[in-house]
N, C-alpha and C positions, 0 to 999 in steps of 0.2 A: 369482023367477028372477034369477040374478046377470048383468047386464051386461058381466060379463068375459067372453065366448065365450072357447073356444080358439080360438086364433091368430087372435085380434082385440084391441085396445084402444081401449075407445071416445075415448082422445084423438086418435085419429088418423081416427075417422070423423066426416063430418059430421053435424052437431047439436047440439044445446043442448050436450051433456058435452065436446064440442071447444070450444067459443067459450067455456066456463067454463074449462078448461084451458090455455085461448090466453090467457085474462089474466090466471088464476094463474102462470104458467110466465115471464113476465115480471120475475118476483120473481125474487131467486137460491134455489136448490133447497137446501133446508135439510141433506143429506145433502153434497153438495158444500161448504156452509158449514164443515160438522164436518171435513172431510177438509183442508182447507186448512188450519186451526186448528193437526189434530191434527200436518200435515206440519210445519209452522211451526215446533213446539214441541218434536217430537223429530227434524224432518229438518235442523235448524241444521248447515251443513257446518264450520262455524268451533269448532275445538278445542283450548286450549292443549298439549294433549297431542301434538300435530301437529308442535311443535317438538323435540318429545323424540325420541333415537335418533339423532341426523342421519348416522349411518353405515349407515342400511338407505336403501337408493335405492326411489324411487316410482316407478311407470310406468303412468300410465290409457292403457289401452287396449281395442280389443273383439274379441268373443268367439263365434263361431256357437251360440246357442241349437238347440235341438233341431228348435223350429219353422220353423229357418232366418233367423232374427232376427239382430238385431245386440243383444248382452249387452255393454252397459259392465262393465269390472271394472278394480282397481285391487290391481295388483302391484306386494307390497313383495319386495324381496330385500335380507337382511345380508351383512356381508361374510363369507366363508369359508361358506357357504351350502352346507348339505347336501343331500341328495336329493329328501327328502320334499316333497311339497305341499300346501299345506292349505287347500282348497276352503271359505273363510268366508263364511254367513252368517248375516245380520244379522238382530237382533228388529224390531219393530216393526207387532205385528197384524198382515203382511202387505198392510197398507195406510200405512206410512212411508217412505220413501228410507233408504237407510246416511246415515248420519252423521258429522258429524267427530267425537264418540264412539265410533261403531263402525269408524272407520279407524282412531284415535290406538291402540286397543286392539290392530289387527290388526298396526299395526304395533310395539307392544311386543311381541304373541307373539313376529313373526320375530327381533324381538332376543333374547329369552330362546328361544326352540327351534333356532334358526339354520334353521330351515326356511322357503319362499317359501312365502307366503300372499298367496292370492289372495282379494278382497274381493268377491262379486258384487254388485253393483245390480240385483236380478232383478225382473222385471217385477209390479205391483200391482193391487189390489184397489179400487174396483170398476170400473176401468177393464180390467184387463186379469183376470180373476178364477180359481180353481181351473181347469184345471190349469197356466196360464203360466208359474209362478215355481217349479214345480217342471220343466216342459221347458227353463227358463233355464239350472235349475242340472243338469241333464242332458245336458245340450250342456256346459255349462264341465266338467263331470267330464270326460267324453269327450276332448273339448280336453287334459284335463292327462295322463290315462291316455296316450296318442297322441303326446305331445311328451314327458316327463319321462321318465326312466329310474329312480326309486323309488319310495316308496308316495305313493299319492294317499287321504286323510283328508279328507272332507267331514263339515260340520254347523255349527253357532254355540250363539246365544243366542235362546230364547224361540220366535218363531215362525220363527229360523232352525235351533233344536233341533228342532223339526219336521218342517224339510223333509230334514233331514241322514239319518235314517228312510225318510223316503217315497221317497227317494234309492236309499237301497241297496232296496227293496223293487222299485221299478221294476226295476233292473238287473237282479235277481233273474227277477222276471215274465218280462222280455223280451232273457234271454241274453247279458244286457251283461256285461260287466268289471265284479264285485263291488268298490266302495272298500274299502282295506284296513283301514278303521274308521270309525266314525261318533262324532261329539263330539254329544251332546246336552246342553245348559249350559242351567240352569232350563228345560228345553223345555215347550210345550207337545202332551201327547201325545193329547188327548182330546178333538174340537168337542163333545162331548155333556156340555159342564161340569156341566150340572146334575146329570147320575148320577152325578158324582162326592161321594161321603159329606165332607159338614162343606165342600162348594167355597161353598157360594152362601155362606154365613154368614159366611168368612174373606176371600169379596170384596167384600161389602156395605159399601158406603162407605168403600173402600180407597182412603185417596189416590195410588196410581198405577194399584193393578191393578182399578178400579170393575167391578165386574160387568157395568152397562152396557155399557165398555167394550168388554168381551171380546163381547157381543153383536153391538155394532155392527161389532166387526172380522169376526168372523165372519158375518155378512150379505153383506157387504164381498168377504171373499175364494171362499164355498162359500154362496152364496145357495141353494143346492138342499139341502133337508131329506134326501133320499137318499143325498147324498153326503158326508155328516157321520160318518159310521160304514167307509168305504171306506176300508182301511188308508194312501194316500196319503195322507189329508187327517187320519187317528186312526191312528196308528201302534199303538196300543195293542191294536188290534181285527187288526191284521196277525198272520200267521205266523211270530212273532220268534225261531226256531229258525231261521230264514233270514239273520239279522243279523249282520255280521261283528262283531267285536270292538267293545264298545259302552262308552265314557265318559259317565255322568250325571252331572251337577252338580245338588245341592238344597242350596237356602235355605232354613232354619228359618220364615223369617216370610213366605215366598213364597207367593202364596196359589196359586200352583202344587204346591204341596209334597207336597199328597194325589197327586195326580196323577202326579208324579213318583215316588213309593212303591211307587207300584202298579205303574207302566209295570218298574222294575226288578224288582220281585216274578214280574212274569208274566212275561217277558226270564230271568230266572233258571230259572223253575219249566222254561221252555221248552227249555231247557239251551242259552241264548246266552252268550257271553264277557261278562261285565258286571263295570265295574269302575263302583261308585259312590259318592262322594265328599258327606256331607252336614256342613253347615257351621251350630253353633249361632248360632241368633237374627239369620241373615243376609236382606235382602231380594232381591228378585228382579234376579237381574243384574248383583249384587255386586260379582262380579270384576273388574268395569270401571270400579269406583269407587277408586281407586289416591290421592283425593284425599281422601275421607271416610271409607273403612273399607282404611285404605294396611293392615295385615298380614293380615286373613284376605281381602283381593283377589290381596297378593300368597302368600299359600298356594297358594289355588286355583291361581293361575297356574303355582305352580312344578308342580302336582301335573296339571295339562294336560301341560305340557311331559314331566315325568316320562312320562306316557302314550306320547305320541307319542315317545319316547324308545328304548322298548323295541318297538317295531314294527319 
């Protein structure tokens, strides 16, 4: 018989399995270890690209979450700034901060779209875990639907291609103001990697995108097995005949790429607006690389812009 009762933990009862946990626990917990590490190494706020544009103004300010929270975000605006807004975010397994990479980025978009791009820092994983960072970014839509006077465009890169989906899926659900498009860029659309055909073998020992990886993130942000398959959290598993007008970005060498395939294929079959854009022999998140792959980062980018262009 297993010692886990429901709604009990033996470290919290007395006996032997407490006082062996009282001096384990002493230790730093090996999960907290990795998440430090991993913030460390992609939540660096410091980015040469930070300097670039100086004619788009910065504004950190915050934002009511859905939860009633307070959402940091950070709004660029260019000058001559057109209507649209573009509700950014950020990859990072759902368990990283944005980045002075993924600002220096948001704030190129606004220079090349001339549109206000708003940045969210939406709440993480496994501290704050499924559903927070998506009622984050439910709240800042709201907020921009509410205050602006043209289109509002939610979505990003990787696991913020994800949430930019689960996004309009909500609204949908529950009678909101539909975004008048979703950016999916390398997203990730599917917690159930494994049933993805040729995923495990293209991330086995990938030096960015490690299999493990994507495990730990995902423990991190949807610890519950149940809800790995709920189109919030697996957009691909949703009713994508409900999706406004949808932009994917795919990388050839993304070990997202199967994934990304399919997500447009079923989006398509479904009779959603899908415009998508795949790029030979590129890696995951490309577009942001402006210093290592400067002309297909900047295609993609002009072919974002082009998107949000004709809305």
């Amino acid at each position: 018989m297993s010692v886990f009762k429901e709604g009990t933990n033996v470290w919290t009862q007395p006996g032997p399995a407490k006082a062996y946990y009282d001096r384990v626990c002493q230790l730093p917990q090996l999960r907290d270890v990795l998440i430090a590490k991993i913030r460390d190494s992609w939540g660096n706020p410091a980015h040469s690209g930070l300097e670039l544009f100086p004619e788009v103004s910065r504004e950190e300010t915050t934002l009511r979450g859905l939860d009633g929270n307070d959402v940091s975000v950070t709004r660029f605006t260019p000058p001559n700034v057109g209507t649209g807004t573009w509700v950014y975010l950020h990859g990072g397994a759902w368990i990283s901060p944005i980045s002075g990479k993924h600002l220096a980025w948001a704030k190129r978009m606004a220079a090349l779209t001339r549109w206000t791009v708003i940045a969210v820092n939406y709440r993480l994983g496994p501290e704050d875990p499924f559903p927070a960072a998506l009622h984050d970014v439910i709240g800042v839509v709201q907020h921009c639907q509410k205050n602006g006077s043209g289109p509002v465009v939610v979505g990003g890169d990787s696991a913020g291609g994800n949430l930019g989906p689960a996004a309009a899926f909500y609204a949908a659900d529950h009678d909101l103001q539909a975004p008048e498009a979703v950016l999916a860029l390398c997203p990730a659309t599917n917690m159930v990697y494994e049933e993805v055909p040729g995923f495990v073998e293209s991330a086995w020992n990938h030096p960015i995108q490690d299999l493990t990886l994507f495990g730990f993130g995902r423990s991190c942000y949807v610890p519950r097995i149940e809800d790995w398959r709920h189109p919030y959290v697996s957009p691909v598993y949703g009713d994508l005949s409900r999706l406004p007008p949808l932009m994917v970005v795919i990388g050839e060498q993304d070990a997202m790429c199967e994934d990304n395939r399919i997500f447009v294929d079923r989006a398509r079959a479904a009779g959603a607006h899908v415009e998508d854009h795949v790029y030979a022999a590129m890696p995951h998140s490309f577009f942001m690389q402006d210093e290592l792959i400067p002309e297909a980062s900047a295609q993609a980018n002009a072919d974002i812009a082009a998107f949000l262009a004709r809305l």
